[in-house]
N, C-alpha and C positions, 0 to 999 in steps of 0.2 A: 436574502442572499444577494452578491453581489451581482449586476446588471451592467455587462460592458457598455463604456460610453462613446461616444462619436470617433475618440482618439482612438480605442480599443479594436473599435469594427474596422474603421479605415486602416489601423495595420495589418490584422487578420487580411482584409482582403490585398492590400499590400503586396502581401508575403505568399499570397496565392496564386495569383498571379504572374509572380518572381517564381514561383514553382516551376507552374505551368510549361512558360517562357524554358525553365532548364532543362523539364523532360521532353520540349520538343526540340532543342539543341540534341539531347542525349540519341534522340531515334534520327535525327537530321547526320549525326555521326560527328557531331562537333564539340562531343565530350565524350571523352573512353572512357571504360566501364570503372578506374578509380575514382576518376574523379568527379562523376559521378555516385557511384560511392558515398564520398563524405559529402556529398550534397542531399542526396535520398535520407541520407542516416541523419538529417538535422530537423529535417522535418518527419521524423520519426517513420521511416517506410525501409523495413529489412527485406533482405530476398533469404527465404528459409528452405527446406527440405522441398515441400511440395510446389509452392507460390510464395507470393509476397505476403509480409506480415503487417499492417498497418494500427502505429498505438496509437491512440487518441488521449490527448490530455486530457483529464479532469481535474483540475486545479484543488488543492487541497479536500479533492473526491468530494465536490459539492454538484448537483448536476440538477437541472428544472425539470418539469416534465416535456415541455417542446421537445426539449434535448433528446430525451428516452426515446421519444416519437420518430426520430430523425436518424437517429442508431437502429432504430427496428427496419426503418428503409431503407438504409445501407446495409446491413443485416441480408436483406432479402433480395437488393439489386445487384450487389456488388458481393457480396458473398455466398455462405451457404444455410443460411439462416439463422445466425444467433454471433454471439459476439464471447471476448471472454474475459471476465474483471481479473485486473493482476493486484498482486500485494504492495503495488504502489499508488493505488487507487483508480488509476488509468484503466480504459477496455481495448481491446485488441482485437480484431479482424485478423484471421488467418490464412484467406483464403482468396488476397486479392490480384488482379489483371493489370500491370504497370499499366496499359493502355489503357485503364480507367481509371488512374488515380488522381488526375485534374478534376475528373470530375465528382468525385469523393471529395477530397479536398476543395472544393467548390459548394457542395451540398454542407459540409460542416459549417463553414463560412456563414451560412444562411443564420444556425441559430448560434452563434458564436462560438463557435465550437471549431479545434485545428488539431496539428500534430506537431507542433515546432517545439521543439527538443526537449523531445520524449525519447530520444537517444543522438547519441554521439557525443566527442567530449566538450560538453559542454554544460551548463547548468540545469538539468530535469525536473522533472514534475516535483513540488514542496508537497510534500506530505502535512499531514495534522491529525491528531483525535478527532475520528468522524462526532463526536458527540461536545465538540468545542461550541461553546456559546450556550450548552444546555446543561454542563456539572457543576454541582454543589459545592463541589471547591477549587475552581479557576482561581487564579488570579486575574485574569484577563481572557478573553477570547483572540484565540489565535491565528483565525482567519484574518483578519484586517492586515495583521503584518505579513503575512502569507501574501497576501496582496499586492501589498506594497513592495514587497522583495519580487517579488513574480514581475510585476512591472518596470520595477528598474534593474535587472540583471539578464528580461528577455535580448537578447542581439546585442548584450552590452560590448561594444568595441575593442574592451579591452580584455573582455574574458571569454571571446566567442571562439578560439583555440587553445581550448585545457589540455594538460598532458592528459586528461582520463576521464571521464563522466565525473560528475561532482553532485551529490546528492543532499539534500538540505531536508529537516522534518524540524517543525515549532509544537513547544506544549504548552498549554497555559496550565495544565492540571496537575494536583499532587499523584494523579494516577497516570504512567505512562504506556499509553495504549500503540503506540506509534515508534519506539523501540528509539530514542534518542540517541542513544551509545553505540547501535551498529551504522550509522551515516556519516560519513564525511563531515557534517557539519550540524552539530544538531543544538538547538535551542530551546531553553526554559523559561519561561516567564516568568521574572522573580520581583519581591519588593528588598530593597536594603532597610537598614536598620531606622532610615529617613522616612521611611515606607513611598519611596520612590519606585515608580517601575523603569525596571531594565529586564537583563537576560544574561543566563549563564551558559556560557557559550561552551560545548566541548566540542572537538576537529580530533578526524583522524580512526575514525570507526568505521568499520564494511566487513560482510561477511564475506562470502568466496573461500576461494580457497586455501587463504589465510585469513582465517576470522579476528579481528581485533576490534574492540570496546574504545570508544573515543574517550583518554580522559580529560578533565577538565582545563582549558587553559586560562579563562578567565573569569570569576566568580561574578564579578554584574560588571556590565557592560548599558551606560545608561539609553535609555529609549530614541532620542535623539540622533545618539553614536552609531547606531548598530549596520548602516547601512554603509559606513565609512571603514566600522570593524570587520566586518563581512568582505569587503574590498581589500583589505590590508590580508587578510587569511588568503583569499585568491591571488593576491598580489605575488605570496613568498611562494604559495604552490606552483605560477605559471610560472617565476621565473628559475626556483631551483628545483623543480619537478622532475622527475624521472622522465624522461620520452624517447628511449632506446630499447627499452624492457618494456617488450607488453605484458607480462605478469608484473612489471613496479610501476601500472602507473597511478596509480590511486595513491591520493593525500596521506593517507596511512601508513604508505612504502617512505613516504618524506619523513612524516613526524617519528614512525623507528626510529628513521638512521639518523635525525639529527638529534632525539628526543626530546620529552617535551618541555624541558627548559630552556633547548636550544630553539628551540620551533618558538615557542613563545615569545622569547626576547626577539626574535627578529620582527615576528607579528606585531607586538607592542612599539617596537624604534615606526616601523612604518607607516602604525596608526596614528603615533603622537606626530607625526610627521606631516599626516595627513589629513586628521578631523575638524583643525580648525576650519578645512576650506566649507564654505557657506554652500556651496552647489551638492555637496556630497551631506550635508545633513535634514535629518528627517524632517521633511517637510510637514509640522502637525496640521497646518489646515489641508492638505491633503488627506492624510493618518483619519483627520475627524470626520472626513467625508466619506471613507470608505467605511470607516465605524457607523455611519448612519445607516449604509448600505447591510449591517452585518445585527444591527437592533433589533430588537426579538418583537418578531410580525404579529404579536399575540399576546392581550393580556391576562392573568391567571382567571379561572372559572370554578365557580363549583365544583366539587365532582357530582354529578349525579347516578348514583346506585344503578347498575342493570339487571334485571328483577328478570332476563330473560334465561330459561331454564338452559344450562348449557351441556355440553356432555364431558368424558374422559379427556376425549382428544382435544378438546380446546384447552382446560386445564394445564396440562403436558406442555402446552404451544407457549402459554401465556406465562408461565412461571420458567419456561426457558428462554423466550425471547423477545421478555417485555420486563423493559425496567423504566423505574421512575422516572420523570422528567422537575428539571426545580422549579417549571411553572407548574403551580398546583390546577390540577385539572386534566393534566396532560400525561404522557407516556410517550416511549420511545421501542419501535418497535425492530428486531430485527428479523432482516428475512432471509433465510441461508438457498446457498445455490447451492448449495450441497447433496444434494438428492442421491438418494439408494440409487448405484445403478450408474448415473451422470456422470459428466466433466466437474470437477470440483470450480466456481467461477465462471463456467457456461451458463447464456442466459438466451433463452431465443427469442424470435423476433414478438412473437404473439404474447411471451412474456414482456418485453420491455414496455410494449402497446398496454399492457393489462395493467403493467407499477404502473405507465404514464397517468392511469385513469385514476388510481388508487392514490397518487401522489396527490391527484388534484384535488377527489373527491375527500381524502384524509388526513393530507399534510403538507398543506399550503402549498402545492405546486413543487415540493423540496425530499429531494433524495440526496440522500449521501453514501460512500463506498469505504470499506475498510483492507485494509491490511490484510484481512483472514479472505476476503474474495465474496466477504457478501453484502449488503445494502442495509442502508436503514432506513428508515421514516421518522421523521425528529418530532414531528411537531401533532400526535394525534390524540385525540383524545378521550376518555377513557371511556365513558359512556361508548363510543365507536366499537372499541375494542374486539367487542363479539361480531360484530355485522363485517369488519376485516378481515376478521380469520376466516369469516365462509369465503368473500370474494378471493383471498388469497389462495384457499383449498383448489377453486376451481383452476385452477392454474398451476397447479403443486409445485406453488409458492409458500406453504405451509408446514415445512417438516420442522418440527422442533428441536433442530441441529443446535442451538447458537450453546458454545461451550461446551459440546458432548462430542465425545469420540468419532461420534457420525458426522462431524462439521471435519472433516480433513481439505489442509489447505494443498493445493498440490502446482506447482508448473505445468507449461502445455507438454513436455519432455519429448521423447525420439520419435512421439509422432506427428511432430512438427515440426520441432525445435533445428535446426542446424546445429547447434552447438553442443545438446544430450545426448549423452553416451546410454541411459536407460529409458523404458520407458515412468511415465510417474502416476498418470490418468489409470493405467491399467492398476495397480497397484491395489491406488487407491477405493477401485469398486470390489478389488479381492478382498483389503480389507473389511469394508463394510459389509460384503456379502457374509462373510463367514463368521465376525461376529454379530451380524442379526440374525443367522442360523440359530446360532448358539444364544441367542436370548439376552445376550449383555453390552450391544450396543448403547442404546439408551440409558443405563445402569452404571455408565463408570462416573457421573458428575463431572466435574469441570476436568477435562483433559483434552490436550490437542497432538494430535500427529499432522505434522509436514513433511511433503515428498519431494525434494529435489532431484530433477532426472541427472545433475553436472554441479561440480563446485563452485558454479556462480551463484547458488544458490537462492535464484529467482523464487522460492517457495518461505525462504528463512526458516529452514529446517535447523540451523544452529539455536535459535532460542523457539522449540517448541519442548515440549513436555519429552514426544518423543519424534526424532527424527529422523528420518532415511534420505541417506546420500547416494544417488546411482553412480557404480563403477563399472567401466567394463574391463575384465581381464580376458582379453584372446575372443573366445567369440560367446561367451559367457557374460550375463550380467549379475550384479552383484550391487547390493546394498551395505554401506555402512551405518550403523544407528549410535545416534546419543541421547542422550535421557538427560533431562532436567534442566532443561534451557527456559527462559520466558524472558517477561519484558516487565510489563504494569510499573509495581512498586520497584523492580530494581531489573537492570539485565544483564541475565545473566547466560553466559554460553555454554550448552550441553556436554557431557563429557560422553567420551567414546567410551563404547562396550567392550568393547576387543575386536576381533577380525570380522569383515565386513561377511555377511551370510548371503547364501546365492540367492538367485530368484523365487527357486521352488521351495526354498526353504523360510524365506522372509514374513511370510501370513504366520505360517506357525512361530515366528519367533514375535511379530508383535503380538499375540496372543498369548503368550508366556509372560511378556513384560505385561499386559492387563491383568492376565488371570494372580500374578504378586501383588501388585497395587490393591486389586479389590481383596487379596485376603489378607492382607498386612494394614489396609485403611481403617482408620478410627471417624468415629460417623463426623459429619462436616467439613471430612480432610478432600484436599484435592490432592494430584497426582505430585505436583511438586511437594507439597508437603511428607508427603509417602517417605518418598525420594530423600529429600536432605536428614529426613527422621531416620531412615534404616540401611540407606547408602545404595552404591551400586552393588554389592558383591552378589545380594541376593536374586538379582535380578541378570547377573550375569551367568550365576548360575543355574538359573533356567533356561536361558537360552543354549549354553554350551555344554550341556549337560549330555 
């Protein structure tokens, strides 16, 4: 994994410093609470419902074990004991003391670790496939450019006042795990017909409250180009952007109304305008240096048999959340925070302390985070396998969520969130309770439910299987649900059921849409397949019945 280097450390501490420096202006009374504001909001620090909300980048959700170690301390000094991964890879502190967040921001400094813009409008955390550099069918590993883009668009000068947040996700794979067409800006790693690598760029995707699918504007974009193309797309958003309408600010409200042939041709006059300059093109002896940094730590091994007698529950564990790795010998493990009972993404401090140990003791020191809010381990190997699932037990780190109904991804929602109109946490343990009552938790195969507490939808309740949108009408809350949204092989956005169903009523209606699925399912079907095979009508009709 990547290892900031002397430049990286000395800006981190830079920029914390410059912190520091503006929250004691703010309490000195020499910055009012706006403008301060969009200075808190750059280095990722909200003020929410109860306290302050603090995200921590994780760069395309790769993280060491130091790191883990270092979060379990802020965890327990500065918070209330545990932390909570979001579906952008990042973890969040909810529960922090403005008048300690220098020294927060100080302690992350130590293992390279910061919060700079992880919100406000400006460029955010790059997302990627936690499992890039380990599938079968990359083109390329997509961290390195991740890298690279992260490094040169950090405080870039010209793009550090967007009309809107601007959100970037890379895939090197034919499978897209990271949902490319709901981002602002999302990229593919392709070969042409030369079998050159470039990328196919699509601009113009975000969910919220109007969901729209980024389409394609430029088929390859060569490897070299992309950091000039990527400049030229910011370029036509900062200058003909929306910034009057806080519901039109996002790239998306642009490429509507000009649409994408008119978005494109201006994109394109400005690139060609622009790439031949030499300072703006990709540096490969850089590119190869951070690809050294991205080499796979490990060479293939045997596998050797484990002859040790195991039981049900490891079985369960292992054939849910354990799949292949392309180095032969190895395996890829995931670990859901998903627990009966829990915050969907909450992880506490004496778990983080425990992955730290398990990172090191089983997978070269390297954790990664996903989308769905839970962890992986990339690099273990198989012979391991069984002696991790005890260590993980002890720490009910072990539930064998990953892909089953019981893995629900959910936002912090209204008991946190400033922004939530419902709650999404509670929801989510209703659900789970009532179908482990009922014995078919574990039993529906690959399906996923996401809870968004608000149409920003922090959870990506638009592309889950099935998704609940919180509404509040008057002093009532209420759920909308859509069915058959995902991402992988293609993304696609969920359609609505009809009229959104109240609170007390929502358990029983997601258990209506299960109890269809499993009797209408042919054996090896997942839930989307149900779904496009037999439509919505019947599944409507259970609910409104």
């Amino acid at each position: 994994m990547y290892k900031y280097d002397e430049v990286d450390v000395n800006f981190i501490n830079q920029r914390s410093n410059q912190f520091t420096k503006q929250v004691e202006r703010y309490f000195d009374n020499e910055l009012d609470d706006d403008q301060f504001r969009s200075i808190r909001l750059r280095n990722g620090l909200y003020q929410e419902l109860h306290a302050y909300m603090l995200r921590v980048a994780i760069p395309y959700g790769t993280i060491n074990s130091k790191q883990l170690v270092q979060l379990a301390h802020i965890a327990d000094k500065y918070d209330r004991g545990y932390g909570h991964f979001t579906t952008r890879q990042n973890i969040q502190f909810n529960w922090i003391k403005l008048s300690q967040i220098t020294e927060i921001i100080a302690d992350l400094a130590k293992v390279d670790m910061h919060a700079i813009q992880t919100s406000g409008k400006v460029m955010r955390n790059i997302t990627a496939d936690p499992l890039s550099g380990i599938r079968e069918d990359e083109v390329a590993d997509a961290r390195p450019y991740c890298e690279l883009i992260r490094q040169w668009f950090t405080v870039h000068p010209e793009f550090s006042w967007l009309p809107g947040k601007f959100k970037i996700a890379i895939n090197g794979s034919e499978r897209d795990e990271i949902g490319l067409q709901f981002h602002d800006l999302g990229l593919q790693v392709v070969l042409n017909d030369d079998n050159e690598l470039g990328f196919s760029v699509y601009v113009g995707g975000g969910l919220g409250a109007a969901p729209m699918l980024a389409p394609n504007i430029k088929s390859f974009v060569p490897e070299q180009d992309i950091l000039s193309y990527i400049e030229s797309v910011l370029r036509v958003y900062n200058l003909i952007g929306q910034r009057s309408n806080d519901k039109r600010l996002r790239i998306k409200f642009l490429v509507k109304k000009l649409g994408i042939e008119r978005f494109s041709e201006l994109v394109e006059r400005d690139w060609l305008a622009s790439k031949g300059d030499d300072d703006i093109k990709l540096n490969a002896v850089k590119l190869n240096k951070i690809k050294q940094e991205f080499s796979l730590p490990i060479e293939p091994i045997k596998s050797i048999t484990n002859n040790t007698t195991v039981d049900f529950n490891y079985s369960i564990w292992k054939n849910n959340n354990v799949i292949s790795n392309k180095i032969d010998g190895y395996s890829i493990v995931y670990i859901s925070l998903s627990q009966l009972g829990s915050a969907p993404g909450n992880i506490y401090s004496d778990q983080l302390i425990q992955l730290s140990k398990l990172a090191s003791s089983y997978s070269l020191g390297e954790v990664r985070t996903t989308k769905k809010q839970d962890v992986v381990l990339p690099y273990v190997r198989n012979q391991d396998l069984y002696v991790l699932w005890q260590q993980l037990e002890l720490f009910d780190l072990s539930s064998p969520h990953n892909s089953t109904l019981a893995h629900i991804v959910a936002c912090p929602g209204a008991d946190y969130c400033s922004l939530a109109k419902t709650e999404s946490i509670s929801v989510a343990q209703r659900v789970q309770q009532r179908l482990n009552e009922n014995g078919i938790l574990f039993e529906t195969g690959e399906l996923g439910l996401h809870i968004s507490g608000c149409e920003n939808s922090c959870a990506h309740h638009h592309v889950a299987d099935i998704g609940l949108l919180g509404l509040n009408k008057g002093e009532e809350n209420f759920y909308q649900i859509t069915l058959g949204g995902g991402t992988k092989h293609k993304t696609v956005l969920g359609k609505k059921i009809g009229r959104a169903v109240s609170s007390d009523n929502v358990i029983d209606a997601v258990e209506k849409i299960v109890g269809v699925y499993i009797k209408n399912r042919k054996p090896d079907e997942n839930f989307n397949q149900v779904f496009n095979r037999i439509g919505i009508q019947l599944f409507k009709e259970s609910v409104y019945a």
